[in-house]
C-alpha beads as a LAMMPS data file, in Angstrom:
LAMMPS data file: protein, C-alpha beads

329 atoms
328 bonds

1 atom types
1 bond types

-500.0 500.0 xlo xhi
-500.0 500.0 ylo yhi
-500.0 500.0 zlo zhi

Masses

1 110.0

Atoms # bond

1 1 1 -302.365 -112.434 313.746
2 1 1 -304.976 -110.220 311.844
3 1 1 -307.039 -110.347 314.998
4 1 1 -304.532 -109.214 317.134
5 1 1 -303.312 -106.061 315.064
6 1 1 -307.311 -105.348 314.372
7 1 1 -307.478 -105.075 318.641
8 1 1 -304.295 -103.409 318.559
9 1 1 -305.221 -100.630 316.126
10 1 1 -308.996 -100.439 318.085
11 1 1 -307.241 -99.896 321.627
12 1 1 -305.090 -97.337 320.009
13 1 1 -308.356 -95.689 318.716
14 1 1 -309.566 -95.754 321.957
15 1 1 -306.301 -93.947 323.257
16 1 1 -306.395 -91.730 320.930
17 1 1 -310.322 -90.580 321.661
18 1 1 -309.981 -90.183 325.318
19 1 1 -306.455 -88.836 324.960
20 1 1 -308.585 -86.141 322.883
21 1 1 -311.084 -85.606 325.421
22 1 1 -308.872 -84.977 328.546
23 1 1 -306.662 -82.810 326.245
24 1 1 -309.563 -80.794 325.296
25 1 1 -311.239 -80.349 329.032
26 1 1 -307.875 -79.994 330.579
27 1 1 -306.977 -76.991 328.751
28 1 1 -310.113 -75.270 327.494
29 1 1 -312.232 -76.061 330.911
30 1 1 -308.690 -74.284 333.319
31 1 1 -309.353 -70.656 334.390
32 1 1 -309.177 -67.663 331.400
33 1 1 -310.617 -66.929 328.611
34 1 1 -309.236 -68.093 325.324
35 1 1 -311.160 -64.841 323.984
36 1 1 -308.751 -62.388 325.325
37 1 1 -305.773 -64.131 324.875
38 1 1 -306.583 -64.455 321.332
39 1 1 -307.877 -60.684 321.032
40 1 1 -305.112 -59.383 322.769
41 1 1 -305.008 -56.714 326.275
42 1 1 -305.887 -53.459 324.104
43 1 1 -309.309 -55.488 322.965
44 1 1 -312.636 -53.611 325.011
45 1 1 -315.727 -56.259 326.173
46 1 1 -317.621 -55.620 322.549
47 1 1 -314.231 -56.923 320.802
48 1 1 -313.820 -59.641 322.844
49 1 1 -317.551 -61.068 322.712
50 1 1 -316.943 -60.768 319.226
51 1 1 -313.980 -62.620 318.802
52 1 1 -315.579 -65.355 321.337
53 1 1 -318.174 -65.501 318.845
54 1 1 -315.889 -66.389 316.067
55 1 1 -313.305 -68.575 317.875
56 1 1 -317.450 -70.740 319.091
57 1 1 -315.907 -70.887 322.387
58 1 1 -319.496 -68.944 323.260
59 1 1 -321.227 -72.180 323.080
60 1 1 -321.169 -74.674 325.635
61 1 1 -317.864 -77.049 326.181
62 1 1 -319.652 -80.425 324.887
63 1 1 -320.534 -78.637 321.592
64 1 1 -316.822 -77.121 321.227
65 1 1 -315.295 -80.147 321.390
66 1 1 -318.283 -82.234 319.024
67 1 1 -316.682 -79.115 316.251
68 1 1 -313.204 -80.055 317.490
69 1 1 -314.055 -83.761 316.430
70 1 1 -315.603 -82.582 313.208
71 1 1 -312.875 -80.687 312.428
72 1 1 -310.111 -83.450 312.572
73 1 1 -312.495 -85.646 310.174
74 1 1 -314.384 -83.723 307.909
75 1 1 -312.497 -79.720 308.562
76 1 1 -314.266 -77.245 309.892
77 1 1 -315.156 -73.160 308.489
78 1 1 -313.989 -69.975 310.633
79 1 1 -315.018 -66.463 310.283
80 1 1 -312.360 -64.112 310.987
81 1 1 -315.331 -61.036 310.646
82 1 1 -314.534 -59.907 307.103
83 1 1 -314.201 -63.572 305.292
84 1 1 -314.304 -67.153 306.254
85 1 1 -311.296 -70.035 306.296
86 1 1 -312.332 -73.458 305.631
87 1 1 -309.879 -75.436 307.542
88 1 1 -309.132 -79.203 305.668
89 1 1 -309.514 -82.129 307.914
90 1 1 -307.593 -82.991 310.174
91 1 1 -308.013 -79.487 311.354
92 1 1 -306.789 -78.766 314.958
93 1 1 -308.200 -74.874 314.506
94 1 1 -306.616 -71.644 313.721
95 1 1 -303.628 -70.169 316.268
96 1 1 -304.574 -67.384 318.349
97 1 1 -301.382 -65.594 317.188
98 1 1 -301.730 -65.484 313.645
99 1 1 -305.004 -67.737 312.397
100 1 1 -302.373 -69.665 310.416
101 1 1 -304.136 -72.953 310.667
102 1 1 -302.623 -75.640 313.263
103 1 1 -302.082 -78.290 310.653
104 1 1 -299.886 -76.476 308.783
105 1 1 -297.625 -75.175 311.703
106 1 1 -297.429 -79.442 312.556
107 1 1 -296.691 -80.085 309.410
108 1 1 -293.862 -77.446 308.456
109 1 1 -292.352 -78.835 312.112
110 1 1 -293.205 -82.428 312.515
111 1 1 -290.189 -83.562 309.753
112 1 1 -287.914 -81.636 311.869
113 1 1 -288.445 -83.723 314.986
114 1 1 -289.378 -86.632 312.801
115 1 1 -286.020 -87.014 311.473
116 1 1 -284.383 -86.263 315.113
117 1 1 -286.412 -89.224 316.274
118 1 1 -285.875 -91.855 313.794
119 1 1 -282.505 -90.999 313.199
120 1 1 -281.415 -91.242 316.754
121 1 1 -283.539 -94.228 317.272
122 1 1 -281.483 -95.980 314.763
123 1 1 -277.977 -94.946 315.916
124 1 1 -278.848 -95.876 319.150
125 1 1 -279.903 -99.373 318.488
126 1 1 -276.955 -99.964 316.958
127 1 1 -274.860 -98.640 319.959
128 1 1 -276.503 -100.041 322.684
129 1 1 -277.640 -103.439 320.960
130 1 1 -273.945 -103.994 319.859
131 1 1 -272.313 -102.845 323.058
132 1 1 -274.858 -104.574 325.248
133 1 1 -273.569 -108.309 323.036
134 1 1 -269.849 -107.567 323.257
135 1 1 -270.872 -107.094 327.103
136 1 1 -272.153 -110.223 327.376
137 1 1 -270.329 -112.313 325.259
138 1 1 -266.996 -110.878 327.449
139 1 1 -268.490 -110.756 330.383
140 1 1 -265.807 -110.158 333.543
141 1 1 -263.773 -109.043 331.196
142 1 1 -261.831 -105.849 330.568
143 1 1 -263.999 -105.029 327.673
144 1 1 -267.292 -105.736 329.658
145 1 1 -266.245 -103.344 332.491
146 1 1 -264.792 -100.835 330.108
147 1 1 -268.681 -100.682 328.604
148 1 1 -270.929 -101.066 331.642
149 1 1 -268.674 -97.632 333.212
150 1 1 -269.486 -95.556 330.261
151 1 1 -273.075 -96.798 330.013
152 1 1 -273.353 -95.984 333.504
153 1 1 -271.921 -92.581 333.135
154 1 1 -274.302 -92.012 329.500
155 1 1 -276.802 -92.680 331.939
156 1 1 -276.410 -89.962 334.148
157 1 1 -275.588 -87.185 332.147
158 1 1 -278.241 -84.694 330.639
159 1 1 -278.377 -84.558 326.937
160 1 1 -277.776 -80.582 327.089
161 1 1 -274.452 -81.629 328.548
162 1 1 -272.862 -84.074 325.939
163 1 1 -275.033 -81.828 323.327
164 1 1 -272.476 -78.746 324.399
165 1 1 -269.759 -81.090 324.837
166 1 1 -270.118 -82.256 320.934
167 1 1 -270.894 -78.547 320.046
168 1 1 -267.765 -77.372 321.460
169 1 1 -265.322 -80.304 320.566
170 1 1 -266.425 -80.851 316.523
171 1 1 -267.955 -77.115 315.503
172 1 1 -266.224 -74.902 317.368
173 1 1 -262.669 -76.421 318.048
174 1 1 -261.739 -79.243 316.010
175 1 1 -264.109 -77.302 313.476
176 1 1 -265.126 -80.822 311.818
177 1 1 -268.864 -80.164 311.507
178 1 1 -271.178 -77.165 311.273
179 1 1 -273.214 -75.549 313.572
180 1 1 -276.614 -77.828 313.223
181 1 1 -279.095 -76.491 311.018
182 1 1 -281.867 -78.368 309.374
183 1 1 -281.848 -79.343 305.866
184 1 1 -284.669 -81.343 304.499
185 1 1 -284.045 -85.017 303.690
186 1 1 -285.738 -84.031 300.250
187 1 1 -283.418 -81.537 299.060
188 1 1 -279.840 -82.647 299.935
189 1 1 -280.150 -86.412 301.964
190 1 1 -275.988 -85.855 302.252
191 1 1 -276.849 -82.396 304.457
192 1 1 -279.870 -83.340 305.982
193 1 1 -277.806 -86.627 307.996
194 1 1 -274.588 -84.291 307.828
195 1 1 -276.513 -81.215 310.048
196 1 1 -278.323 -83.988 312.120
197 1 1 -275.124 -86.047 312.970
198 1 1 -274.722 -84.258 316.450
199 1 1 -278.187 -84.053 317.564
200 1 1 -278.872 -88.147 316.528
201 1 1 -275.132 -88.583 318.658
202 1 1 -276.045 -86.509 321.593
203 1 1 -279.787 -88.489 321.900
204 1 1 -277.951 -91.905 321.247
205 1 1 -275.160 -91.372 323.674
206 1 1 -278.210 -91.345 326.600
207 1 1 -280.497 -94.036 325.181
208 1 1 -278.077 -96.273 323.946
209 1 1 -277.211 -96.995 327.618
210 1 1 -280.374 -98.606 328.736
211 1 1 -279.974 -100.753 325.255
212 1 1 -276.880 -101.962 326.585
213 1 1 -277.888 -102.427 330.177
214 1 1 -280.751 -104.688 329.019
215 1 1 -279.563 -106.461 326.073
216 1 1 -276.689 -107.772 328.288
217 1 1 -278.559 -108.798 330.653
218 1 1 -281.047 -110.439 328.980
219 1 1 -278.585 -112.504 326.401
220 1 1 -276.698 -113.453 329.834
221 1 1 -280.144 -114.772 330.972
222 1 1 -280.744 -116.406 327.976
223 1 1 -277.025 -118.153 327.755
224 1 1 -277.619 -119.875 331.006
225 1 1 -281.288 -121.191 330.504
226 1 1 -281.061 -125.394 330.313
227 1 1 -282.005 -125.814 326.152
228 1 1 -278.701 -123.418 325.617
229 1 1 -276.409 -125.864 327.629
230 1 1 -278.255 -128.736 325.993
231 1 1 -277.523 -127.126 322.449
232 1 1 -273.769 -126.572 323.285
233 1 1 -273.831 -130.646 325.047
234 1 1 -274.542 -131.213 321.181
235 1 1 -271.725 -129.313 319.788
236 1 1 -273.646 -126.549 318.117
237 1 1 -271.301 -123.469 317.486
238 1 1 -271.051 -120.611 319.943
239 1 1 -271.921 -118.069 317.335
240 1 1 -275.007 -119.791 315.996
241 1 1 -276.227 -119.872 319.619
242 1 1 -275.805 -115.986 320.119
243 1 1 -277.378 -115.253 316.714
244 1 1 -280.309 -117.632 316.993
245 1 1 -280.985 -117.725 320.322
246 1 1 -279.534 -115.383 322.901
247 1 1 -279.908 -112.186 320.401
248 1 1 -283.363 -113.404 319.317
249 1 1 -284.647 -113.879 322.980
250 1 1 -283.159 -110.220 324.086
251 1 1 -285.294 -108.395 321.061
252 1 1 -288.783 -108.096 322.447
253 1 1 -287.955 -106.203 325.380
254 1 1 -285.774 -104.645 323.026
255 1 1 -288.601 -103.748 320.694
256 1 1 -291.264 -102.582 323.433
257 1 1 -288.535 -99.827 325.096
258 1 1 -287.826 -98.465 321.819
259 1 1 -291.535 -97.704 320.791
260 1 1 -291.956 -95.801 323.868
261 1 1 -288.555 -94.153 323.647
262 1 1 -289.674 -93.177 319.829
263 1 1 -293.191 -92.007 321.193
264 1 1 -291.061 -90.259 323.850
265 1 1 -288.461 -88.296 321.719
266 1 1 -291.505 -87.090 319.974
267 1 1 -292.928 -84.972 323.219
268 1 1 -289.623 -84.854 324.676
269 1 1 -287.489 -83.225 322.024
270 1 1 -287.389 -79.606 323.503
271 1 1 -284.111 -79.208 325.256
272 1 1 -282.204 -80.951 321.880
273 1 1 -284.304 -79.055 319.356
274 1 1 -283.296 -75.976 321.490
275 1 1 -279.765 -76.641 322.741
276 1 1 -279.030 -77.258 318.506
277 1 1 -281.395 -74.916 317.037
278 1 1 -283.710 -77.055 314.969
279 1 1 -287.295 -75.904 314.100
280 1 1 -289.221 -78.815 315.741
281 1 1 -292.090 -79.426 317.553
282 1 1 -290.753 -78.986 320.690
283 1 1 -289.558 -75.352 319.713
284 1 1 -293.091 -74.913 318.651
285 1 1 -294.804 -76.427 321.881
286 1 1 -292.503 -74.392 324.248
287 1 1 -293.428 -70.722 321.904
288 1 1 -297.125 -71.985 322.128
289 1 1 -297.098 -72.559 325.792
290 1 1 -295.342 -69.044 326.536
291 1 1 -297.885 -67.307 324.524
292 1 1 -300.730 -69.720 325.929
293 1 1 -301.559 -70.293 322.075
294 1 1 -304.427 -73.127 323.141
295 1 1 -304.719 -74.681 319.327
296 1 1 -301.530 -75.390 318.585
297 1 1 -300.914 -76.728 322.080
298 1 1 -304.069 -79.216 321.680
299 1 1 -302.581 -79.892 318.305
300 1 1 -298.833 -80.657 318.975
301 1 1 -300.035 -82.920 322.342
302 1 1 -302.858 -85.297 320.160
303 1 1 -300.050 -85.342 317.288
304 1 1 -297.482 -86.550 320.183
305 1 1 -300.091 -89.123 321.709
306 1 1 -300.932 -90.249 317.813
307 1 1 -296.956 -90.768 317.819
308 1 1 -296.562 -92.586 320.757
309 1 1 -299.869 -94.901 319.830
310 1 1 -298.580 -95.667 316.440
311 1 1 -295.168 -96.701 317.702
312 1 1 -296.749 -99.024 320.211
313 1 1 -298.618 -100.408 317.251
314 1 1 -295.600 -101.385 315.165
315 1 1 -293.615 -102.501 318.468
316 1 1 -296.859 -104.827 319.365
317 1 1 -296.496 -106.508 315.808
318 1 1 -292.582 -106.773 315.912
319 1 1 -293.271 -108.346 319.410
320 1 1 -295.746 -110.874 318.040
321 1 1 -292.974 -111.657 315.131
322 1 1 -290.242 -112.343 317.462
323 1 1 -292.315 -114.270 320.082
324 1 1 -295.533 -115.734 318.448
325 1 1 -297.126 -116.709 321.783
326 1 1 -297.651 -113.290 322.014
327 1 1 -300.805 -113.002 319.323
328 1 1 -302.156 -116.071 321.102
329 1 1 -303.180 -113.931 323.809

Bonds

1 1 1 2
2 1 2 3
3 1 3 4
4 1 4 5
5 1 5 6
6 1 6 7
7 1 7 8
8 1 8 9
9 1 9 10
10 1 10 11
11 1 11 12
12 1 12 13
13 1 13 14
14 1 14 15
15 1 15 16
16 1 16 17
17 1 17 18
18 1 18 19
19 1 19 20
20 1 20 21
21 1 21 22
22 1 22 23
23 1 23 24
24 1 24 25
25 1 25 26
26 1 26 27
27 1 27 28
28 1 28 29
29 1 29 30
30 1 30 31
31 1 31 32
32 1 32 33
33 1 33 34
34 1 34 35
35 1 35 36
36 1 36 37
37 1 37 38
38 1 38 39
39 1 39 40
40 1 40 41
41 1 41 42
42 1 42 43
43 1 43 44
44 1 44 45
45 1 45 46
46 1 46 47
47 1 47 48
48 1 48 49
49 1 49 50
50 1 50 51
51 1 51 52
52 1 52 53
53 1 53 54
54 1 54 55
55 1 55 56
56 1 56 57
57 1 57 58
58 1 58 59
59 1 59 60
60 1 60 61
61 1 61 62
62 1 62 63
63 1 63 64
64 1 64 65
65 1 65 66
66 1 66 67
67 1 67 68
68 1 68 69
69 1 69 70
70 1 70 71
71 1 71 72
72 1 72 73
73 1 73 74
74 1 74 75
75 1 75 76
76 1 76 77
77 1 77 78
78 1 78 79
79 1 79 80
80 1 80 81
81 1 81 82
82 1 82 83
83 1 83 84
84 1 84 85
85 1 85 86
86 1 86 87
87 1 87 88
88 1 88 89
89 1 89 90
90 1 90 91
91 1 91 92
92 1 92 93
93 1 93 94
94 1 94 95
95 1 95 96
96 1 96 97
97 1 97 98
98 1 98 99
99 1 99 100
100 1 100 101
101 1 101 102
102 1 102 103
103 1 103 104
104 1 104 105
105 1 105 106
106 1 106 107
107 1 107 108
108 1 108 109
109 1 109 110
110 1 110 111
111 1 111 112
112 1 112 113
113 1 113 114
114 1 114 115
115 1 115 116
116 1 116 117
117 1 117 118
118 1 118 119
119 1 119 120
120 1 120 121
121 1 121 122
122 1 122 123
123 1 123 124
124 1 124 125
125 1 125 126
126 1 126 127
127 1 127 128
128 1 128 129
129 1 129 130
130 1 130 131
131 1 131 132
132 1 132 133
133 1 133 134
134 1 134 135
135 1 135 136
136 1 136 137
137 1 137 138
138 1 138 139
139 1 139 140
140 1 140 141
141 1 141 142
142 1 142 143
143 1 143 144
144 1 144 145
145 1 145 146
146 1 146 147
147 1 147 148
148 1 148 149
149 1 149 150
150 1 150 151
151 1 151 152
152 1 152 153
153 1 153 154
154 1 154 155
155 1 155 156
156 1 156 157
157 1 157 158
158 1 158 159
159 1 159 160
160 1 160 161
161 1 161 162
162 1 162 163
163 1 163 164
164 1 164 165
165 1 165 166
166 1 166 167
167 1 167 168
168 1 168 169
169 1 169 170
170 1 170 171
171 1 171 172
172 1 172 173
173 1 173 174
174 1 174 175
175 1 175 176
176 1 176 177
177 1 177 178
178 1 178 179
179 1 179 180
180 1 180 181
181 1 181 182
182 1 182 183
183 1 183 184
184 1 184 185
185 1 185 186
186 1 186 187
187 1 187 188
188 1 188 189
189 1 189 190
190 1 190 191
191 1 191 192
192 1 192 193
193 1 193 194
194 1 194 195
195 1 195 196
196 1 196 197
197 1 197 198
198 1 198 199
199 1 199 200
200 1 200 201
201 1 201 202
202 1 202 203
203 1 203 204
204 1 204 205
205 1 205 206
206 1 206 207
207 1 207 208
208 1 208 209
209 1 209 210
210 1 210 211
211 1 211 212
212 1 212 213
213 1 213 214
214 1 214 215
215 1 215 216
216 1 216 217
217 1 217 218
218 1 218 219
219 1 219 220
220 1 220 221
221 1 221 222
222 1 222 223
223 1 223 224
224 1 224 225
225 1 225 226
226 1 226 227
227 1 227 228
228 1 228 229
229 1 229 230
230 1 230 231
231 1 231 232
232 1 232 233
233 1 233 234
234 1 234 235
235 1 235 236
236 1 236 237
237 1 237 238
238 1 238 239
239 1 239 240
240 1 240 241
241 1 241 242
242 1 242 243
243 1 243 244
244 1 244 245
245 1 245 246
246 1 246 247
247 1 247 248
248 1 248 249
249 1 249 250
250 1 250 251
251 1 251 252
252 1 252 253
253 1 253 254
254 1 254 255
255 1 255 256
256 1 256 257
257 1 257 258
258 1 258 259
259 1 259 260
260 1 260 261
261 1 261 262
262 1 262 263
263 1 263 264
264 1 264 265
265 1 265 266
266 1 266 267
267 1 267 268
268 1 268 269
269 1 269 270
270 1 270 271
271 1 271 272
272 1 272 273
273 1 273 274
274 1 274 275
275 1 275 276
276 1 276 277
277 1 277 278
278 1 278 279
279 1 279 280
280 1 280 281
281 1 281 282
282 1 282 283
283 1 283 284
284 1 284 285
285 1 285 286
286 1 286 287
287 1 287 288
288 1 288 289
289 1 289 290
290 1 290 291
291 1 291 292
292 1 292 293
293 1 293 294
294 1 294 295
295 1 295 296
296 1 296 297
297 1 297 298
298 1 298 299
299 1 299 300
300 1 300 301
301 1 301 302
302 1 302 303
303 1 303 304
304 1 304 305
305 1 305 306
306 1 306 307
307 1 307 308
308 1 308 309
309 1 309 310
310 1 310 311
311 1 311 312
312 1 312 313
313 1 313 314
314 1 314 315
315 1 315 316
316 1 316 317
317 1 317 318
318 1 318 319
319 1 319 320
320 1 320 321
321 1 321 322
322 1 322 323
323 1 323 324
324 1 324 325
325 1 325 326
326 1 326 327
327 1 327 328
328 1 328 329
């Protein structure tokens, strides 16, 4: 088992660096010059082949992105012309807008969308898990049609739509909840999952389908394999073969969806962050890509790809727990 998480963790490494790399050449090799969009249109040629000078985007593209690397493991000094900011590692550089430094902008939003992911991950387990067994386990039935029609129609409706829906129904006309607003889980936890309830509901109500969809299908598949009839020839109990068996057999694929699902709410989180006003990284990717802010757009995207890599990680590990011919390979 050690072996496999060490080559899980190295692949991810590998991800991670080349992730880096086309990142970096994608959007510092496209047409324009970072120069003027950090100087600004009033800036003359002297201004602007001074601030190319301090931004180092003078030198040539290998060396930029050897500082880039430094930067994210050892942090990196800029002169701004009148002092210089040391930048902790990991830096991702100073924003053209304001030189506030790109770690911090992450880190005031990543909790934001952090929580949005997590919690919603959670809820819809629990939705589409549960809904996907009752499926099964009634399957023809009134309940099992009743399920699979609103699964189907969760699946085809736009989270900005049942995200208005909610807004309108509970804040503005039955007036249960408050307009979202983020609260940090550190100050009051009671607000924080309060504020967050519609945003976690609106995310579940779409990804909870596919749970559904596939955990029903897959404890059907399991119910009818031969050692399940051979278990029920012996009298064992119908519930003990759901729990043990069916449910066990329908986590891994389970498991792998929801890592990339996780990884996916992380770069995928505009329209909710927007739609319920919540200072995320998704608000902060879509201001840095209308202001062509290259940092923080570099910084958000490897933060995102870390995300996704890391959740891969843990669902690789859960994988090997639930099926242990899995760390044999």
């Amino acid at each position: 088992m050690t072996g496999y998480v060490l080559r899980r963790i190295g692949g991810a490494l590998f991800v991670l660096l080349a992730l880096s790399v086309l990142v970096y050449a994608f959007f510092y090799l496209a047409p324009g010059d970072p120069a003027k969009l950090a100087c600004g249109p009033r800036c003359d040629p002297r201004q602007i082949a001074q601030v190319r000078e301090q931004l180092g985007v003078d030198e040539p593209v290998y060396v930029q992105y050897w500082h880039f690397l430094q930067g994210l493991f050892v942090g990196h000094d800029y002169s701004t012309g009148t002092a210089v900011l040391h930048c902790d590692a990991p830096c991702f550089g100073l924003s053209y807008q304001n030189d506030q430094q790109v770690t911090e902008l992450i880190t005031q939003r990543l909790p934001v969308t952090a929580s949005l992911a997590f919690g919603a991950m959670v809820l819809w387990l629990l939705l589409g898990v549960g809904s996907g067994l009752i499926s099964a386990l009634r399957r023809g039935g009134i309940t099992d049609r009743v399920l699979t029609s609103l699964t189907l129609a969760g699946t085809a409706t736009p989270v900005f739509v049942i995200g208005l829906l909610l807004l309108m129904l509970f804040c503005a006309y039955l007036q249960w909840l408050p307009f979202p607003s983020y609260v940090p889980l550190t100050e009051d936890p009671e607000q924080w999952a309060w504020n967050l309830l519609l945003p976690w509901t609106a995310l579940a109500l779409i990804e909870s389908a596919k749970y559904a969809r596939l955990t029903r299908s897959a404890v059907l598949e399991t119910l009818a394999e031969d050692h399940i009839r051979t278990f029920r020839a012996y009298g064992v109990r119908e519930r003990s073969l759901v729990g043990r068996h069916a449910l066990r057999g329908a986590l891994p694929p389970v498991i792998a969806l929801s890592a990339l699902d996780l990884g996916t709410i992380f770069g995928n989180a505009v329209l909710t962050e927007t739609l319920f006003g919540l200072p995320g990284l998704g608000q902060l990717l879509v201001h840095s890509v209308r202001v062509i802010d290259l940092p923080v757009i570099v910084g958000v995207v490897l933060v995102t790809g870390a995300a996704v890599a890391l959740a891969n990680i843990v669902a690789d590990i859960l994988y090997a727990v639930t099926d242990r011919r899995v760390a044999l390979t």
